[in-house]
Steps between C-alpha positions, in 0.01 A plus 500: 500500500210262462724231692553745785142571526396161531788436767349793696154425470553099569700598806262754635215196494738296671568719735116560559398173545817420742387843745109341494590105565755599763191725670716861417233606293125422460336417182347871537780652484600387193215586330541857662865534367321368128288773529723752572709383241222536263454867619844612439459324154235696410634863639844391301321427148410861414867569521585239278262519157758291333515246737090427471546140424731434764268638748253344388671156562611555802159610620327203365725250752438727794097496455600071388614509879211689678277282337309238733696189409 
């Protein structure tokens, strides 16, 4: 499973970055689907009490990419 996820998650970025250099998408936009992302994290995790740690993790690399670089 943890192979899958990174698979996912490394072809997600790539996709991404392709949408924003070919002028698709604008750098905003990615930081609004990151933040939506986070959202749906966050109204998922009370669902899941077992699951704590993954959420956490996964929330700390969505606020890693709204950061200001």
């Amino acid at each position: 499973m943890a192979a899958s996820t990174l698979v996912s998650s490394a072809t997600m970025a790539g996709l991404l970055r392709c949408l924003v250099q070919k002028g698709v998408l604008q750098a905003a936009d990615i930081r609004e689907m990151y933040e939506v992302a986070l959202l749906l994290l966050e109204q998922q995790q009370a669902a899941a009490p077992h699951a704590q740690a993954s959420f956490s993790a996964a929330r700390a690399v969505i606020e890693r990419q709204l950061s200001p670089n």
